[in-house]
Each structure stands twice: as structure tokens, then as C-alpha cells.
Backbone as CSV, one residue per row, in Angstrom:
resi,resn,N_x,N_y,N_z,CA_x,CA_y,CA_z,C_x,C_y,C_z
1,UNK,-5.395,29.697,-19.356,-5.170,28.854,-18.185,-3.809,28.181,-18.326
2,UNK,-3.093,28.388,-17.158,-1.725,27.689,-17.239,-1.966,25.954,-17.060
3,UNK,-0.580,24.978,-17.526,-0.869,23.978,-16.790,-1.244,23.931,-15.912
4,UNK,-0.532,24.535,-14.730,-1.236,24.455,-13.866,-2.184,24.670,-12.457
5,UNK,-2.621,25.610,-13.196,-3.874,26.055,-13.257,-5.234,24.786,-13.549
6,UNK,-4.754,24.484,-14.621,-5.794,23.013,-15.307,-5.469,22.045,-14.281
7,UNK,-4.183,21.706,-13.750,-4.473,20.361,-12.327,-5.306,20.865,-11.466
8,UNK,-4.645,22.174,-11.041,-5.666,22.579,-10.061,-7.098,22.605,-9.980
9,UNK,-7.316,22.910,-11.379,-8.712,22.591,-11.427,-9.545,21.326,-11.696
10,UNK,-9.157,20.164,-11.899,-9.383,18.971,-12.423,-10.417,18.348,-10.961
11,UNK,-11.092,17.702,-11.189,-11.938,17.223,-10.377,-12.551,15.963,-10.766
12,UNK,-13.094,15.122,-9.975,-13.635,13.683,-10.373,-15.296,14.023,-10.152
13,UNK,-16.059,13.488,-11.401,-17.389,13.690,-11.274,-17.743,12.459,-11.770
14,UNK,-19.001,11.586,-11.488,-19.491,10.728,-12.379,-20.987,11.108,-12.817
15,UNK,-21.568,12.398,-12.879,-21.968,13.511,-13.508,-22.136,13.571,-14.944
16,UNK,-21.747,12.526,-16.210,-21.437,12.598,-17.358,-22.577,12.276,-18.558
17,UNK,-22.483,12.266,-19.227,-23.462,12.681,-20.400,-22.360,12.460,-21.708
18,UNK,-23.156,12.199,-22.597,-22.510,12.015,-24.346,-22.200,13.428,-24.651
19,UNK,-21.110,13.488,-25.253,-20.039,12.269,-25.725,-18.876,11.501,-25.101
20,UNK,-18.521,10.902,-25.076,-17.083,10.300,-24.499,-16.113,11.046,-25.345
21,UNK,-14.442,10.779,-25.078,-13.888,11.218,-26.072,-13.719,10.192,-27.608
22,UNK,-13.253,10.295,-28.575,-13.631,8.813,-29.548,-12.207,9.393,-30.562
23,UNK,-11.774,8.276,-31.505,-10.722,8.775,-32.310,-9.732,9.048,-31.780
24,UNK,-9.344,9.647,-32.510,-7.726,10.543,-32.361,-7.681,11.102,-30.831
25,UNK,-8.621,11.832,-30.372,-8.785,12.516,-28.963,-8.398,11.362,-28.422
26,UNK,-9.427,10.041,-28.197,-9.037,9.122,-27.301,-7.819,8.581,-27.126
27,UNK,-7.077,8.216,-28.349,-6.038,7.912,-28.619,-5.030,8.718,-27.848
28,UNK,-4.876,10.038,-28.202,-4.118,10.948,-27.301,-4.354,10.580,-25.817
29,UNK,-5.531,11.032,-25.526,-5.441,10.958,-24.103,-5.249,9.345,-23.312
30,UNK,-5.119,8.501,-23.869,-4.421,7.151,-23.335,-3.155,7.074,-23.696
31,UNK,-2.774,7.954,-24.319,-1.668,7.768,-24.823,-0.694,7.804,-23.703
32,UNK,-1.098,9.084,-23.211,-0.511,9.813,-21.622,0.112,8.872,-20.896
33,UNK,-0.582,7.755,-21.125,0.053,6.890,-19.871,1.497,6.204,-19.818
34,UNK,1.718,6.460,-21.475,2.758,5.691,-21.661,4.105,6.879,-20.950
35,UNK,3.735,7.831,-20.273,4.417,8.835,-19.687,4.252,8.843,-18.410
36,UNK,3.788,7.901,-17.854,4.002,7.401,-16.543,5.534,7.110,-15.868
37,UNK,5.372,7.516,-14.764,6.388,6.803,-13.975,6.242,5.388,-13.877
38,UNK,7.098,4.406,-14.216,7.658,3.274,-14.383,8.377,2.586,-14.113
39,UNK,9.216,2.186,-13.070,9.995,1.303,-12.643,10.605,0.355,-13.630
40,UNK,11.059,0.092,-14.056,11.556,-1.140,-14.941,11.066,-1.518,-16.033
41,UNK,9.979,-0.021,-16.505,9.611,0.275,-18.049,8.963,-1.001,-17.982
42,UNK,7.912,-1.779,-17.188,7.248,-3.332,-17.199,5.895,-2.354,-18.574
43,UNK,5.638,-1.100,-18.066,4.116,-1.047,-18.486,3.361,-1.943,-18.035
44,UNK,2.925,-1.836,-17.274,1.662,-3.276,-16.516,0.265,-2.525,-16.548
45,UNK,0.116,-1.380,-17.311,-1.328,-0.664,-17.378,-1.711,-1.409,-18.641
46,UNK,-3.593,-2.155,-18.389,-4.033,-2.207,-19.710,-5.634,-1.615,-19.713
47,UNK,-5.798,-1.455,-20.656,-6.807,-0.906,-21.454,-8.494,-1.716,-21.843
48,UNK,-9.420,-1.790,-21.059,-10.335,-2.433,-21.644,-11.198,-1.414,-22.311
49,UNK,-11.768,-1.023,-23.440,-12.844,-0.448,-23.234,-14.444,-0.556,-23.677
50,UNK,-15.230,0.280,-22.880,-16.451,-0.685,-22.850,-17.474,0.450,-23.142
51,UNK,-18.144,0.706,-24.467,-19.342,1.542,-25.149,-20.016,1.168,-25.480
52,UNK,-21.127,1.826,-26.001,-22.474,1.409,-26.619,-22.879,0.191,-26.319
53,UNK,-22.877,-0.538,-27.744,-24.027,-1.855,-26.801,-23.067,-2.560,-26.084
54,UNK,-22.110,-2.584,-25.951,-21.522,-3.603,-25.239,-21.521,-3.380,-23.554
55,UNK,-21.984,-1.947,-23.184,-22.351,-1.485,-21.755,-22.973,-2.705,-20.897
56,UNK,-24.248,-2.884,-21.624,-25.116,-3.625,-20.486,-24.687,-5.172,-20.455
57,UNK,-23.917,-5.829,-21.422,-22.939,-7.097,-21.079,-21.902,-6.412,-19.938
58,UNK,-21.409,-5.620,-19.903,-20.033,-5.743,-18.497,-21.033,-5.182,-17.241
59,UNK,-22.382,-4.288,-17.543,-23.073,-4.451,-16.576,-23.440,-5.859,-15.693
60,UNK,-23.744,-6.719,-16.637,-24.458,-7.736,-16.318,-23.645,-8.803,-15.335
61,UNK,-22.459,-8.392,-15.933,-21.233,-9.424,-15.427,-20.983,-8.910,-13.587
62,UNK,-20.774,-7.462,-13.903,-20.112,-6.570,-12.694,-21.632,-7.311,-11.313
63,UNK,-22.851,-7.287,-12.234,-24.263,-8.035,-10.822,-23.470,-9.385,-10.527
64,UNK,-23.290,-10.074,-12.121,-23.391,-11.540,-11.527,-22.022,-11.542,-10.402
65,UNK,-20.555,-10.843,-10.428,-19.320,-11.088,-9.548,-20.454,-10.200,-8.189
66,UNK,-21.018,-9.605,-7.822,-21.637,-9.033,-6.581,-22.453,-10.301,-5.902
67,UNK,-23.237,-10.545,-6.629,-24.232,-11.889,-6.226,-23.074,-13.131,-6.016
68,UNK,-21.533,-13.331,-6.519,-21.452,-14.343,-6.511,-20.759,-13.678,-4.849
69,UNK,-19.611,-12.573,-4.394,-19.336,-12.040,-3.174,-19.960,-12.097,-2.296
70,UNK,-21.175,-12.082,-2.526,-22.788,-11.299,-1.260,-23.880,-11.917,-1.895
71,UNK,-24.361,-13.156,-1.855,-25.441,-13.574,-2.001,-26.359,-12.627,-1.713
72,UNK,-26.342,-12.305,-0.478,-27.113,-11.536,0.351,-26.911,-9.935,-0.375
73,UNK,-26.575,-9.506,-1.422,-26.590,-8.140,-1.858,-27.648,-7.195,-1.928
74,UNK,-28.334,-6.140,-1.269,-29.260,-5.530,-1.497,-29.450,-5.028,-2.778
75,UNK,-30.622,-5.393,-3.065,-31.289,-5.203,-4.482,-30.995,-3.478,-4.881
76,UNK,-31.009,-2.625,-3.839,-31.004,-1.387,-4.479,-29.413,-1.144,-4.787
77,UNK,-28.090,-1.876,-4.469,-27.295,-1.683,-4.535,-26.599,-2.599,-5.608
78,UNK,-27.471,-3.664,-6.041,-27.223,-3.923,-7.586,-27.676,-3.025,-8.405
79,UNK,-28.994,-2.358,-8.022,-29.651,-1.543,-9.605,-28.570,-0.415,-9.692
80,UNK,-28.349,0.541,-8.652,-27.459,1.062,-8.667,-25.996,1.401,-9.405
81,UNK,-25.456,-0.299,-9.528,-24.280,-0.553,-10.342,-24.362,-0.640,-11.751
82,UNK,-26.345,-1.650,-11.709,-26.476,-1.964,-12.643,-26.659,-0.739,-13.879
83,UNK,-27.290,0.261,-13.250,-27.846,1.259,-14.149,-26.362,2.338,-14.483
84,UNK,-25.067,2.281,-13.453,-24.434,3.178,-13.735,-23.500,2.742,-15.123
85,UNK,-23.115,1.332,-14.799,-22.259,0.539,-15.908,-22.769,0.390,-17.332
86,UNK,-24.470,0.361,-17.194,-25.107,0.516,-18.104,-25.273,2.023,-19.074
87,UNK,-24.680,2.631,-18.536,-25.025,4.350,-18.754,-23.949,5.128,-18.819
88,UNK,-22.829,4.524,-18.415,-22.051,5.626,-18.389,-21.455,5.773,-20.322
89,UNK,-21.119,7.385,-20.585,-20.684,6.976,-21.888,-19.969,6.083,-22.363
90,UNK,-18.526,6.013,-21.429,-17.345,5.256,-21.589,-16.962,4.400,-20.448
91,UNK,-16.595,3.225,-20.103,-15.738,2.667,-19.089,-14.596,2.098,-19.657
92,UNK,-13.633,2.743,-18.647,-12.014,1.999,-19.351,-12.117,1.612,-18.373
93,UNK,-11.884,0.071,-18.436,-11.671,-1.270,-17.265,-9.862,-1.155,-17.127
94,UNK,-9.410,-0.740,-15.910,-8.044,-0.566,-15.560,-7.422,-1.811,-15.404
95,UNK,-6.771,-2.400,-16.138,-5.935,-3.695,-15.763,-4.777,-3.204,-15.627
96,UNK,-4.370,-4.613,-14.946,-2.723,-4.280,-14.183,-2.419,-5.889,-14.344
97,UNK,-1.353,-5.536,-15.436,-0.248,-7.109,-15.895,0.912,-6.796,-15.430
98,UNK,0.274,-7.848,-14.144,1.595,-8.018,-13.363,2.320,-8.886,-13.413
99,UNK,3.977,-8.729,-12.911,4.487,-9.611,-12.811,5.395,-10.415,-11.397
100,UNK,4.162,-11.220,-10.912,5.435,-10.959,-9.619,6.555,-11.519,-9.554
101,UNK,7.198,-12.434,-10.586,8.351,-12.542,-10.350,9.613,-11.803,-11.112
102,UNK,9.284,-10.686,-10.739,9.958,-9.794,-11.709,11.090,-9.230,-10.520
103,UNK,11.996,-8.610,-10.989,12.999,-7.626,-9.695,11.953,-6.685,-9.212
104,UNK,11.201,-5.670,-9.878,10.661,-4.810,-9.466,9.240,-5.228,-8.977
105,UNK,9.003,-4.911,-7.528,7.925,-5.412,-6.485,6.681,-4.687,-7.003
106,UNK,6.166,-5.676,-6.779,4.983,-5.582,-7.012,3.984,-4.368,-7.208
107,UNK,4.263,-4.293,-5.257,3.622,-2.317,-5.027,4.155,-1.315,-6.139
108,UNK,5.559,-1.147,-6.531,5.573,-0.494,-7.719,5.219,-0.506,-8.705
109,UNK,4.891,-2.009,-9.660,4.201,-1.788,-11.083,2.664,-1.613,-9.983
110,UNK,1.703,-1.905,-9.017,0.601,-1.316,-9.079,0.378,0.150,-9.194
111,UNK,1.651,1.015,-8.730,1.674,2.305,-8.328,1.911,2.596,-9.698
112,UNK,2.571,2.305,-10.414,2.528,2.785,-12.202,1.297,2.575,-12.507
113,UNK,0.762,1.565,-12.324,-0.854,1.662,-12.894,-1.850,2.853,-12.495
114,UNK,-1.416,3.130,-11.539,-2.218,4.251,-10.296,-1.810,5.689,-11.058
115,UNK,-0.579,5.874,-11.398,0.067,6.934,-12.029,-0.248,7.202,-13.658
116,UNK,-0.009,6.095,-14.033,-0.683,5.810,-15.637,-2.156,6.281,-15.682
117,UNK,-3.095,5.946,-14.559,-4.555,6.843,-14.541,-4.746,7.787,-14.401
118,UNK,-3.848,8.254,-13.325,-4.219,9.703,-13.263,-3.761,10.443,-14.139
119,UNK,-3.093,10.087,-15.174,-2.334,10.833,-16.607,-3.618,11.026,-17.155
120,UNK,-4.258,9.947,-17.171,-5.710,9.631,-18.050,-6.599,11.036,-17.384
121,UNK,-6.870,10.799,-15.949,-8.255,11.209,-15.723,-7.424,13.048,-16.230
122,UNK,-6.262,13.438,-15.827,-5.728,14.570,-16.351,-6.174,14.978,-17.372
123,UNK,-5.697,14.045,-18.561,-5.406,14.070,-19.796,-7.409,14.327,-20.516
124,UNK,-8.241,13.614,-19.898,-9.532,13.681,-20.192,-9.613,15.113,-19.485
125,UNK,-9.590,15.816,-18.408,-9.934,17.122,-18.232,-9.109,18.320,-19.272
126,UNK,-7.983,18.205,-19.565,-7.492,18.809,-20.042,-8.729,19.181,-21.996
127,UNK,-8.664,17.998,-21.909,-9.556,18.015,-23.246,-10.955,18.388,-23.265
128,UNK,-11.203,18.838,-22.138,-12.884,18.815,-21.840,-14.089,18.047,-21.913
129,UNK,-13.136,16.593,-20.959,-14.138,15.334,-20.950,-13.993,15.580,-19.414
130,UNK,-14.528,14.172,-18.926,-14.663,14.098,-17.219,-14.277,12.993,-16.833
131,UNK,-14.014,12.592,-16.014,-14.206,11.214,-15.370,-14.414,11.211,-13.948
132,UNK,-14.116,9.305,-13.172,-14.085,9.329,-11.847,-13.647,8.343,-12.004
133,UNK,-12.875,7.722,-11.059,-12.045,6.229,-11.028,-13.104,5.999,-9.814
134,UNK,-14.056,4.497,-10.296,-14.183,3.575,-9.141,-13.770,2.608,-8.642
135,UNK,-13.995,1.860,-8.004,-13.778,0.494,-7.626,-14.678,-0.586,-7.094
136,UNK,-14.717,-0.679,-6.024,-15.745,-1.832,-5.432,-15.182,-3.172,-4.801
137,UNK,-16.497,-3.671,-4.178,-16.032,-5.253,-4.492,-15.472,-6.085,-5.687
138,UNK,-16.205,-5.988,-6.248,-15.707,-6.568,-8.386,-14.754,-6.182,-8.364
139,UNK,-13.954,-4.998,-8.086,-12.687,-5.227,-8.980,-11.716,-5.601,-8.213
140,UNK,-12.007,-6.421,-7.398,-11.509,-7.357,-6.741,-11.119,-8.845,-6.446
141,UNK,-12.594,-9.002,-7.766,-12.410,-10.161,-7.448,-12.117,-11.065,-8.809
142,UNK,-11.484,-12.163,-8.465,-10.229,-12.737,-9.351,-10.939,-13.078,-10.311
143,UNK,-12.397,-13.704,-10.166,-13.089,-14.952,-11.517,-13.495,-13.651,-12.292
144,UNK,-14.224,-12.115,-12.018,-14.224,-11.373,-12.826,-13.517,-10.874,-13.939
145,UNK,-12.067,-10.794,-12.915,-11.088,-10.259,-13.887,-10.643,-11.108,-14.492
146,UNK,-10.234,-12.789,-14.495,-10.340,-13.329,-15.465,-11.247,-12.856,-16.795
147,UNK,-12.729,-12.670,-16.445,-13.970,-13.101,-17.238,-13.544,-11.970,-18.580
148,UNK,-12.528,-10.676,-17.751,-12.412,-9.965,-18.875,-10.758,-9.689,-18.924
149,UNK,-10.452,-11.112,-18.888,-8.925,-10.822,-19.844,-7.561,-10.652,-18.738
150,UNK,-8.420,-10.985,-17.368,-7.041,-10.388,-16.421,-6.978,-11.673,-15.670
151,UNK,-6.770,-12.734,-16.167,-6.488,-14.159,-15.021,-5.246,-13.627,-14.057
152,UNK,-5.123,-14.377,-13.403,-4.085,-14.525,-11.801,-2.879,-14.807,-12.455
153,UNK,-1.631,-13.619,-12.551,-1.781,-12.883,-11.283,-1.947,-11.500,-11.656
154,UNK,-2.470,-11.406,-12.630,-3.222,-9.883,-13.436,-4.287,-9.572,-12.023
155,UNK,-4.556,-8.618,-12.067,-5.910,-7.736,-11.904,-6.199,-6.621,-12.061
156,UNK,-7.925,-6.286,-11.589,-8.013,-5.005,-12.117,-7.568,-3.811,-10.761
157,UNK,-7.697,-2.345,-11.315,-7.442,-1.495,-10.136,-8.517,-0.805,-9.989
158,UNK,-9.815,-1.455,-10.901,-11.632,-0.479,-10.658,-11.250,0.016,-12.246
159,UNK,-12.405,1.186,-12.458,-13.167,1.703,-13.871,-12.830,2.932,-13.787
160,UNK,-12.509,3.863,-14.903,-13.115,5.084,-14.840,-14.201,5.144,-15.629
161,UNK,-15.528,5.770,-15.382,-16.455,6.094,-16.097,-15.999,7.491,-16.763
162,UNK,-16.317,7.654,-18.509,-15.737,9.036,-18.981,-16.862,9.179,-19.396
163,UNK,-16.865,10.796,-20.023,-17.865,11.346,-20.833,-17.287,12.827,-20.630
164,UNK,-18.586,13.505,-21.062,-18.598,14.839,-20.459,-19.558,15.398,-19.614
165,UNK,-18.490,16.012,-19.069,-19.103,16.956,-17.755,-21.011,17.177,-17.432
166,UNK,-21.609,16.988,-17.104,-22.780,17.876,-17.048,-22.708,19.343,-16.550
167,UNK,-23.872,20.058,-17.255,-23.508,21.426,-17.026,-23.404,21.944,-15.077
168,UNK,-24.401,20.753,-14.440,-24.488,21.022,-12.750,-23.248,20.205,-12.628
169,UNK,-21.721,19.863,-12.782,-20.847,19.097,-12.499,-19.985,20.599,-11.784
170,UNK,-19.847,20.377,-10.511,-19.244,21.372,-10.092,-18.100,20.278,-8.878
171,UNK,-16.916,21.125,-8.958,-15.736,20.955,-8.491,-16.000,21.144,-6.898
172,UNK,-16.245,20.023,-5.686,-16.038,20.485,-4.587,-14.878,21.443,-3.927
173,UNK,-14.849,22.183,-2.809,-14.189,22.914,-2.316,-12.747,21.922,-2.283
174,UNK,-11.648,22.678,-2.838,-10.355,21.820,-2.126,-9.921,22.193,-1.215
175,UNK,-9.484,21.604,-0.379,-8.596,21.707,0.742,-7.175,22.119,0.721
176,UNK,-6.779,22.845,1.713,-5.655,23.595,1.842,-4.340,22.228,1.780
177,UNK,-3.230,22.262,0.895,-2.889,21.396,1.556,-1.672,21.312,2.606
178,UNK,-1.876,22.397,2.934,-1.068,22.547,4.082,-0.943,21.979,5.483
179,UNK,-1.771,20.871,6.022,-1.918,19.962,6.648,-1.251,18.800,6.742
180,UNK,-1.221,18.364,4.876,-0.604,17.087,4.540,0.462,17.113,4.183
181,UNK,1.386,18.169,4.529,3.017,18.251,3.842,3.445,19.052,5.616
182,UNK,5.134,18.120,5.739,5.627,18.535,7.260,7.092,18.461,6.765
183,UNK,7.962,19.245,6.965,9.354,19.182,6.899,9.994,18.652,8.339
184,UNK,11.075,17.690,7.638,11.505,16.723,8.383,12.438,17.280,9.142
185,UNK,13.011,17.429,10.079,14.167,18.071,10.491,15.082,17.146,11.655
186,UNK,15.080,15.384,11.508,15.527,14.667,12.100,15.191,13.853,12.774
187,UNK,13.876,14.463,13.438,12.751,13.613,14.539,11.600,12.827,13.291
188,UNK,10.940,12.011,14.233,9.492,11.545,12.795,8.624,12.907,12.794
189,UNK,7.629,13.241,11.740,6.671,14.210,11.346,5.667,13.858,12.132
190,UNK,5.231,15.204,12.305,3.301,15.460,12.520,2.547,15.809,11.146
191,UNK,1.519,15.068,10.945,0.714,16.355,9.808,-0.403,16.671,10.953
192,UNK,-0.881,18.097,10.216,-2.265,18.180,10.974,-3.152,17.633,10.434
193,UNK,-3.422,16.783,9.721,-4.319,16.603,8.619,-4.575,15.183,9.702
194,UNK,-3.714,14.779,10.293,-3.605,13.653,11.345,-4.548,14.054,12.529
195,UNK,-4.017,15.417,12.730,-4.391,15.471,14.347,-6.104,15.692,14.486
């Protein structure tokens, strides 16, 4: 399989099962990020990560920031969170140390953070792990990301859950992307992907 061949094939599942990657593997594949596109070399990607017993503590936290958003939260949509945070092999909690009074705006160190992941979720397929980047309400909200290390004007950008693949983890159909790319020729673009 060529490189790329392997992007092409890369897919987001949260589908996963033991093992995560651990050691040296892990190491490598976070490493990736430091090969991000970067603006002003800030690095504003950080690293939480969250296994074994320590799962059902950032579970517990991720209910209490929902209940504190939505009093009103439907019960099946806490167990939901509750049981996935609790279960998944691996969660790397995506922080982003920002700086806003820096020259380089803001939207760009978030977009390095954005770029720095997808090195990751790459870098985990390439090795024959899996992931999926989520998000939510929680990783949104400020007293959480304090609770784990990201006070104001840090925050997070959501989780990837890792592991490996399950054997039913299958790659939806991709799309052509010939829709979403238009050559400019002076006037503004159409995509069809629009129309």
C-alpha cells in the first residue's frame, strides 16, 4: 500500500476494542504532530491522556459539565456519554494553548491544533489502531476545561477515542470529490457539492 493509498483509506470509527496503542508506538504516533503546520511555531496542541482506571473519573466529570449546561439533560444521553468515556480504550483530551495576544490570530493556532490531529488520527491508522475525534457540548465549556488543565484562554477542541478497529469497523462509501474543488478563472466559484 502506497502512502497514499493509506489516506485514502483512513476512516473514523468509534468501533474500538483493546488495545490502544502504548509505549514507543504511542510516542511515535503523537509525535506526528509536532509536524504540523504551524504558524509562528506557537505549538498550542496539548496532550491529555486518559486509560484504565482513570476512564470513569473523566467520565464522571464529562456528566457533571452536561448536567451543569442542561439541567434538563435526557438521561439516555448521559448514559450514552457516560458508558462511551468509560470504555473507550484510550481518550486523548485535545487541548489548545492559546495565545491571544500573540501576532498570530487566533483561528490559526486553532487550525494547527485541527492539523496536529489529524496527523494523529493518520498516524494511529497507519499503525493499525483507529480512532474518531468528538466533541459536544463539554468541550466547550470553560469550567471543564479548566477542571482538566485548560483555564481561559486555553480550551479544548473535543476527544479522540483510540483503540483498535473492530473486526465489523468498515469504512463508509467516500465521496467523489469532485464537487468540492472549482477552478477559479476570475468570477467567484460554484461547487456542486453546494448546489
Amino acid at each position: 500500500m502506497t502512502s497514499l493509498d493509506l489516506l485514502l483509506s483512513r476512516f473514523s470509527t468509534d468501533a474500538l476494542m483493546e488495545p490502544a496503542p502504548a509505549g514507543d508506538v504511542l510516542h511515535a504516533i503523537l509525535s506526528t504532530a509536532m509536524r504540523a503546520p504551524d504558524h509562528g511555531k506557537l505549538r498550542p496542541w496539548r496532550y491529555v491522556l486518559v486509560e484504565g482506571d482513570a476512564r470513569p473519573g473523566l467520565a464522571q466529570r464529562v456528566v457533571a459539565s452536561m448536567k451543569r449546561l442542561d439541567p434538563d439533560v435526557e438521561p439516555a444521553k448521559i448514559e450514552k456519554r457516560l458508558s462511551r468515556f468509560s470504555t473507550m480504550p484510550l481518550t486523548i483530551v485535545l487541548g489548545m494553548h492559546l495565545c491571544p495576544e500573540h501576532k498570530i490570530p487566533l483561528i490559526e493556532q486553532e487550525l494547527a491544533v485541527g492539523a496536529a490531529a489529524m496527523n494523529i488520527l493518520n498516524a494511529l491508522h497507519a499503525t493499525g489502531f483507529g480512532g474518531v475525534w468528538v466533541s459536544g457540548d463539554v468541550a466547550y465549556d470553560p469550567e471543564f476545561a479548566a477542571e482538566l488543565g485548560f483555564p481561559a484562554p486555553h480550551k479544548l477542541a473535543g476527544f479522540l477515542f483510540v483503540g483498535t478497529p473492530k473486526p465489523d469497523a468498515t469504512a463508509p462509501k467516500r465521496r467523489p470529490v469532485d464537487g468540492y474543488v472549482a477552478s477559479w478563472t476570475g468570477s467567484p466559484v460554484h461547487f456542486g457539492a453546494d448546489a
